[in-house]
Z-matrix of the N, CA and C atoms (Angstrom, degrees):
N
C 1 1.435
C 2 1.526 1 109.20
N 3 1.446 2 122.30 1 138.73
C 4 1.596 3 126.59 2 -166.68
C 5 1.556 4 91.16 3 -86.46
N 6 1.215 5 128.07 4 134.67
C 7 1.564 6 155.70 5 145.90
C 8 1.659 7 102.27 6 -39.39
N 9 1.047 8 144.22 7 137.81
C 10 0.918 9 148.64 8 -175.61
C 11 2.085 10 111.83 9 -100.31
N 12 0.760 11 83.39 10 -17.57
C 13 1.565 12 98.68 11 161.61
C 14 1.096 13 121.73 12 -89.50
N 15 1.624 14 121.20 13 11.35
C 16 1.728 15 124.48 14 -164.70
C 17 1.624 16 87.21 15 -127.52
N 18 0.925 17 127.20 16 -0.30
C 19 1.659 18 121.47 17 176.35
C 20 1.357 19 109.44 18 -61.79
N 21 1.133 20 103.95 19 136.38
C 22 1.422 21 137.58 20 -175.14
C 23 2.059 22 97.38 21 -67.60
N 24 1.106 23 120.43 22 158.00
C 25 1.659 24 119.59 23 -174.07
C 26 1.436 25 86.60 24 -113.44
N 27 1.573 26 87.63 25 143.89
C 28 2.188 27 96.60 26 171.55
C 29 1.335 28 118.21 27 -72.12
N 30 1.194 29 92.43 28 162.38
C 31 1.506 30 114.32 29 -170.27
C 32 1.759 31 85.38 30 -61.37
N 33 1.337 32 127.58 31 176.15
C 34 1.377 33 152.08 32 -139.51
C 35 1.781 34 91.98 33 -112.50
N 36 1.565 35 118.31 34 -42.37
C 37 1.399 36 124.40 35 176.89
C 38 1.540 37 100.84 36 -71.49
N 39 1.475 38 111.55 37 -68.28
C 40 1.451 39 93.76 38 -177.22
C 41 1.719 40 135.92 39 -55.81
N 42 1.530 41 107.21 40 -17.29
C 43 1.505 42 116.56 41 -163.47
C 44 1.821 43 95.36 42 -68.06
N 45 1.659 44 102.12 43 -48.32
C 46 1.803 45 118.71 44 179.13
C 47 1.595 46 105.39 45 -45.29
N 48 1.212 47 118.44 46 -50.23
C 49 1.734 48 131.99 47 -179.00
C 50 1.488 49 112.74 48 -52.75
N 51 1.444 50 93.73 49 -61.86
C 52 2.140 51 113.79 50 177.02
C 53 1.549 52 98.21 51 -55.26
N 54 1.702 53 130.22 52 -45.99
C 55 1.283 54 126.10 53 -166.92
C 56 1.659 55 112.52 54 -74.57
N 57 1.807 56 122.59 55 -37.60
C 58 1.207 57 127.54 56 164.09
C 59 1.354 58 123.63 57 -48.40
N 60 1.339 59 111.09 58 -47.01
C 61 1.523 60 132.39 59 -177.29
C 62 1.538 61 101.92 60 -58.19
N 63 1.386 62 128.64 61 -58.13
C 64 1.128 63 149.51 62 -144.38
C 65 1.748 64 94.32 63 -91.72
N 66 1.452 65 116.75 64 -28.66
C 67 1.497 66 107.46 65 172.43
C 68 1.798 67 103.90 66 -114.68
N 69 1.217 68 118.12 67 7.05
C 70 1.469 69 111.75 68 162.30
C 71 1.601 70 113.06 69 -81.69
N 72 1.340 71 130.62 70 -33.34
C 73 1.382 72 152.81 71 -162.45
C 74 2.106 73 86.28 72 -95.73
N 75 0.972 74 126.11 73 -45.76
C 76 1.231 75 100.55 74 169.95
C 77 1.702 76 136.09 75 -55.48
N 78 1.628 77 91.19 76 -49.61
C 79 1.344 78 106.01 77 173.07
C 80 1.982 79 122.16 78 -57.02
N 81 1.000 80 93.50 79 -52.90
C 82 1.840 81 117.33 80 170.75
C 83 1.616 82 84.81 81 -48.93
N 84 1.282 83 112.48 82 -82.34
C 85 1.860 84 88.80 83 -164.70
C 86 1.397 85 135.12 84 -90.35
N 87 1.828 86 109.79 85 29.20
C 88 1.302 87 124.05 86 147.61
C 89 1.545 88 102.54 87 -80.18
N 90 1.023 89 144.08 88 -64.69
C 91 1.581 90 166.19 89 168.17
C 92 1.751 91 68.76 90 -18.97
N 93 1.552 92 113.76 91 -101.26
C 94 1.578 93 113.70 92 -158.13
C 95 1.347 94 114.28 93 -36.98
N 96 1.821 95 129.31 94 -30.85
C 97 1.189 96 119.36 95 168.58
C 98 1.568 97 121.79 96 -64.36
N 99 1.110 98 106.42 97 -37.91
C 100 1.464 99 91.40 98 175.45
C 101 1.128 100 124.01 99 -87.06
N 102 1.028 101 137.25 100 6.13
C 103 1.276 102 132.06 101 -178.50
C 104 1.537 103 98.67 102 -104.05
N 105 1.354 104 128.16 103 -14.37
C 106 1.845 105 124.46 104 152.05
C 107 1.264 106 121.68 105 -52.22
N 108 1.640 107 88.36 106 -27.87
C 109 2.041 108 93.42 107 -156.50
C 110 1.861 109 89.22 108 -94.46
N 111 0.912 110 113.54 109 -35.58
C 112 1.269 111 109.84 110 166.33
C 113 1.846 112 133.83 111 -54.43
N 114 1.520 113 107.32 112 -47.00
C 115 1.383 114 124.84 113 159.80
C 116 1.671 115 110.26 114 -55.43
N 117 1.641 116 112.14 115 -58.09
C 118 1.757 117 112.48 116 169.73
C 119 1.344 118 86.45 117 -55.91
N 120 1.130 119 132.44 118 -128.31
C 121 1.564 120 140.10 119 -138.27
C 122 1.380 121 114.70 120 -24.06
N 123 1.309 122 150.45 121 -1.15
C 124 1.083 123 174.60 122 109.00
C 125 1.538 124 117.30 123 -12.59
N 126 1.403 125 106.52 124 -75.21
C 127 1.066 126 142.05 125 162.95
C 128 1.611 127 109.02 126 -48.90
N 129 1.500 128 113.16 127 -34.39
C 130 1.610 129 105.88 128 -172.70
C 131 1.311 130 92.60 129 -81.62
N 132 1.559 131 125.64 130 -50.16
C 133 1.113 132 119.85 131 -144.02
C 134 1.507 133 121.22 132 -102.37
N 135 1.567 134 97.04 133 15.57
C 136 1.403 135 109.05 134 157.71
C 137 1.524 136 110.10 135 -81.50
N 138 1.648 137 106.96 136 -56.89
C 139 1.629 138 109.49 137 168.61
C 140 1.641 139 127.35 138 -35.58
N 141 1.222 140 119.87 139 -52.45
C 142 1.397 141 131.62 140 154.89
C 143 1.459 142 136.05 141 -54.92
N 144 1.442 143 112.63 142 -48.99
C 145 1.407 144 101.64 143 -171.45
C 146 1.061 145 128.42 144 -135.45
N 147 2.310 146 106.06 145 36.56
C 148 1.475 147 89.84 146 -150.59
C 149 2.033 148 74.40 147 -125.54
N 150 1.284 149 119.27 148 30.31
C 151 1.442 150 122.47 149 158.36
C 152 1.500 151 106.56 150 -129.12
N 153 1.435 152 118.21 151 71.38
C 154 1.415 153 117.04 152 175.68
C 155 1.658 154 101.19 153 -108.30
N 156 1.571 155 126.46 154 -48.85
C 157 1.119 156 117.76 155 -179.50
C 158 1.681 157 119.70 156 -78.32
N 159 1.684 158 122.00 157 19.44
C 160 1.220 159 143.90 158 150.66
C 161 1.798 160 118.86 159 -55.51
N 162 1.153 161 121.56 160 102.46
C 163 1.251 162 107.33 161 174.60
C 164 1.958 163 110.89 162 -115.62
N 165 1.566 164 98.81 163 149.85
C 166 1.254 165 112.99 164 -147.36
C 167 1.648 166 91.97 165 -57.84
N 168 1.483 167 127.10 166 170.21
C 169 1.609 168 128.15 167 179.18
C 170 1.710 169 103.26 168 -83.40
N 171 1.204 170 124.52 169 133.58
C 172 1.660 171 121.52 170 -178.93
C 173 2.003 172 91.76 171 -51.06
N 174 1.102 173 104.06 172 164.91
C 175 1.819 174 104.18 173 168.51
C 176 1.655 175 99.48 174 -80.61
N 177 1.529 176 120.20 175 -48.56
C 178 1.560 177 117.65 176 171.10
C 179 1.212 178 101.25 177 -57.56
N 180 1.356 179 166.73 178 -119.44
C 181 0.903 180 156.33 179 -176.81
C 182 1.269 181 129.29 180 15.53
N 183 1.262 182 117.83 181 -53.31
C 184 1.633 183 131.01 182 -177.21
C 185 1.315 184 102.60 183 -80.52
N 186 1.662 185 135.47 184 -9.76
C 187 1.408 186 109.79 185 -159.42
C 188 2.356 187 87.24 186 -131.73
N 189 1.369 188 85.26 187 20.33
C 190 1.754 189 100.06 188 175.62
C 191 1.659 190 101.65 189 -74.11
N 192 1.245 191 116.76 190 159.24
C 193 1.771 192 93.02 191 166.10
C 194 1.742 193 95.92 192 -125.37
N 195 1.325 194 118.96 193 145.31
C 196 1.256 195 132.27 194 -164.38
C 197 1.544 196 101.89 195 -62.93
N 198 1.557 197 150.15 196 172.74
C 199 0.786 198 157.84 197 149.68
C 200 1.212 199 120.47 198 -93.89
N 201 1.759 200 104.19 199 129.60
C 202 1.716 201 115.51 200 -173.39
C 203 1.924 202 127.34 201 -23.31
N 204 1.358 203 131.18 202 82.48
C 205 1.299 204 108.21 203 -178.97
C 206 1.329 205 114.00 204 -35.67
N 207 1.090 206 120.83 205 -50.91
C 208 1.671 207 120.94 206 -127.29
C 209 1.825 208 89.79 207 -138.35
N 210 1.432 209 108.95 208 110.41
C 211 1.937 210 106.86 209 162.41
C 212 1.262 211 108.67 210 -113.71
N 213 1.021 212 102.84 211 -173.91
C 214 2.034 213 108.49 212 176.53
C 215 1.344 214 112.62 213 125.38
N 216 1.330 215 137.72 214 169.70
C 217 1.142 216 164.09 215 -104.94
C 218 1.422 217 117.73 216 -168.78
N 219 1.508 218 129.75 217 112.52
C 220 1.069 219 135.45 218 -144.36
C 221 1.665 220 86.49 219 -130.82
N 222 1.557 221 115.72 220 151.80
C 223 1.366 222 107.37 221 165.35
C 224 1.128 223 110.51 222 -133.87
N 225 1.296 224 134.94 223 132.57
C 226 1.047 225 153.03 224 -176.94
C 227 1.360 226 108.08 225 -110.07
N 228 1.669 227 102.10 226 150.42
C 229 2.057 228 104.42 227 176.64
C 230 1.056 229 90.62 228 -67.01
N 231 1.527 230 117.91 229 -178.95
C 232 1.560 231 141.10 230 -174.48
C 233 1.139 232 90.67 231 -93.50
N 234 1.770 233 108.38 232 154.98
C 235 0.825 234 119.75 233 177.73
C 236 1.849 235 126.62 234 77.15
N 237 1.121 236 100.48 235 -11.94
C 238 1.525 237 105.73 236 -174.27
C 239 1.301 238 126.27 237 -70.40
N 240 0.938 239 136.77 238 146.07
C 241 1.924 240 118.71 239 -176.21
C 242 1.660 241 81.20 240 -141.54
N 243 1.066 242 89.95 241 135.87
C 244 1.161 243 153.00 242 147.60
C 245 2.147 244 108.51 243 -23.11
N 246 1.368 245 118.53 244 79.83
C 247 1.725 246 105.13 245 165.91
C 248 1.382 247 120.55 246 -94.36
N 249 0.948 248 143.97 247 -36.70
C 250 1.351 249 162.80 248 166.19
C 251 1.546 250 142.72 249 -141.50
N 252 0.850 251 137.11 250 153.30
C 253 1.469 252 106.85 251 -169.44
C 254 2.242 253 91.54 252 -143.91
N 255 1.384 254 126.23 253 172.24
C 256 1.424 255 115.11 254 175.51
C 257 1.665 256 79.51 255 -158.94
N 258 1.287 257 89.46 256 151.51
C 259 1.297 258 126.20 257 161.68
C 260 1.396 259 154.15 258 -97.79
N 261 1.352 260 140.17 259 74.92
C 262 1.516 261 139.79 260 -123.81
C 263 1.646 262 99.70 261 -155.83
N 264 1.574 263 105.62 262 100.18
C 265 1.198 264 116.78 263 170.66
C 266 1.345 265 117.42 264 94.03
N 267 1.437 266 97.64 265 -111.33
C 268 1.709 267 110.18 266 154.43
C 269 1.768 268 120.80 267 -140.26
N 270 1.153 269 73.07 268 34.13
C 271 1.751 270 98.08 269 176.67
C 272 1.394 271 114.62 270 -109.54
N 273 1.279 272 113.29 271 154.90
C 274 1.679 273 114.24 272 -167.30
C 275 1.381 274 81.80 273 -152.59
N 276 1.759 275 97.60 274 137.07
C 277 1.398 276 108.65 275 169.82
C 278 1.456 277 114.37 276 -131.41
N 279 1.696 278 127.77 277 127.77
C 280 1.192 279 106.36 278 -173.21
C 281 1.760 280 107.06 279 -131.46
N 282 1.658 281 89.03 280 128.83
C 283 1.533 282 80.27 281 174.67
C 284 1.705 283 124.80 282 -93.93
N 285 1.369 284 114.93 283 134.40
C 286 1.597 285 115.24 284 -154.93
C 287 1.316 286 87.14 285 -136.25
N 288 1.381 287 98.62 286 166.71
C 289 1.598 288 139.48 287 -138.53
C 290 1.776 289 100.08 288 -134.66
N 291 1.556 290 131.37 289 96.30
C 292 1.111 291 117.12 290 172.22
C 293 1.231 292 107.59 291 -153.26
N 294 1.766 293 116.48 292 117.33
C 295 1.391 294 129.98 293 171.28
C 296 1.580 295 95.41 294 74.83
N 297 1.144 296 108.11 295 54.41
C 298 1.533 297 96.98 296 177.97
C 299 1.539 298 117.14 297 70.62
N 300 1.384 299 127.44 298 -39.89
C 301 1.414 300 115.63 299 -157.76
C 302 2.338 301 91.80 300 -85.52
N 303 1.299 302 115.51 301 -178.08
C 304 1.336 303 119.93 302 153.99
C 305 1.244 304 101.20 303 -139.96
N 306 1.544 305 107.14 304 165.89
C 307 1.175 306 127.74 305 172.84
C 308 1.980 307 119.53 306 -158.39
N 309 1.354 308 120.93 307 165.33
C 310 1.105 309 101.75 308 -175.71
C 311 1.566 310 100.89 309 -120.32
N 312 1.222 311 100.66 310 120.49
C 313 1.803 312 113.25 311 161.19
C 314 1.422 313 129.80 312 -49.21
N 315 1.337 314 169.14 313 50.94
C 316 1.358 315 148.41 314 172.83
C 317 1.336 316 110.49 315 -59.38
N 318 1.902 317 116.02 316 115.15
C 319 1.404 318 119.36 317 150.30
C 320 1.428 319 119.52 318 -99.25
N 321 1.451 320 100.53 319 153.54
C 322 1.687 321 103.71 320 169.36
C 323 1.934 322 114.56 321 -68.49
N 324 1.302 323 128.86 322 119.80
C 325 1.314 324 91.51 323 173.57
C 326 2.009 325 118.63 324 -92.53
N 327 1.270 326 100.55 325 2.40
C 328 1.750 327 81.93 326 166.37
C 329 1.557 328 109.64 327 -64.64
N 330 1.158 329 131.77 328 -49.49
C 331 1.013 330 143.67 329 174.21
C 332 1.850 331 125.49 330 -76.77
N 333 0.868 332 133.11 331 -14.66
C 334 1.411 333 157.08 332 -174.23
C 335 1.372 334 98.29 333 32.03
N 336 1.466 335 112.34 334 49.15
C 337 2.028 336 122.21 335 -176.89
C 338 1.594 337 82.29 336 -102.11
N 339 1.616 338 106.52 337 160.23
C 340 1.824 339 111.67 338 -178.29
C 341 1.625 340 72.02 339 -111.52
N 342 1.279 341 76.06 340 119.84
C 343 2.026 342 106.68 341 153.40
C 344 1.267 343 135.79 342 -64.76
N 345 1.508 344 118.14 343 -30.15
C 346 1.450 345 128.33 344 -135.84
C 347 1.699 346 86.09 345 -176.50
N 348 1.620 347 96.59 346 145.75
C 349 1.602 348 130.40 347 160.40
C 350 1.449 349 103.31 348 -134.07
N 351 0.887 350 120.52 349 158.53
C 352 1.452 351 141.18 350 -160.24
C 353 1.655 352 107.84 351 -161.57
N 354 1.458 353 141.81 352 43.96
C 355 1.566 354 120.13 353 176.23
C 356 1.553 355 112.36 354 -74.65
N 357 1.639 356 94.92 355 144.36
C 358 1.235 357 120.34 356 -175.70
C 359 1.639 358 96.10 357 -108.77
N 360 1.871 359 90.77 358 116.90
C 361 1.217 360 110.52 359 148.80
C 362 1.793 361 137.64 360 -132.39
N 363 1.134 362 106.07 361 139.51
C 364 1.533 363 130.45 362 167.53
C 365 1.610 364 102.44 363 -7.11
N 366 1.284 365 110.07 364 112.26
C 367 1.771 366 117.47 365 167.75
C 368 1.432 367 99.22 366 -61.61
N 369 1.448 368 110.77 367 170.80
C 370 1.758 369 124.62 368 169.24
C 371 1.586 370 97.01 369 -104.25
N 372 1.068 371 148.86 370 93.65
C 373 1.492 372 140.34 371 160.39
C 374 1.816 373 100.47 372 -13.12
């Protein structure tokens, strides 16, 4: 078995190659260190200091209940029920259930006029 202290020294081309390598791989993972410490510190100082102009809710305040933005009166055909409904903007969309068929409603609510029909029907395979 060869002694590891009996190694032969590199040739003069390879030693220049082993020494580039050996200070390219330093630089690359100083470069990768800082750019961790940069992502952490980032990361801290969002956690820390990025709810300072946040002020806490009064307890009277927080336990007030807001008053209705938005009232009004929607009309629907008879008979319709109601499957889901979403909320987006000031638009209301509701998908309903009548006589078997569905379809989807969009009303405006500044106006509470229906904008939009949408019926949903059955693909043919």
């Amino acid at each position: 078995m060869a002694d590891p202290d009996d190694e032969k020294p590199l040739d003069p081309a390879a030693e220049r190659v082993r020494r580039k390598m050996v200070r390219f791989m330093a630089v690359n993972l100083s470069i990768l260190f800082l750019a961790v410490m940069v992502v952490v510190g980032a990361v801290v100082y969002r956690a820390f200091f990025s709810d300072r102009g946040v002020k806490a809710p009064d307890s009277a305040a927080a336990t007030e209940i807001a008053p209705l933005a938005a009232t009004g009166a929607l009309s629907l055909p008879s008979g319709a029920e109601i499957v889901s409904q979403s909320l987006s903007a000031n638009r209301l969309s509701l998908h309903i259930r009548q006589s078997g068929a569905e379809a989807i409603l969009v009303f405006d609510l500044s106006t509470g006029q229906q904008v939009g029909r949408f019926d949903i029907g059955r693909a043919i395979p």
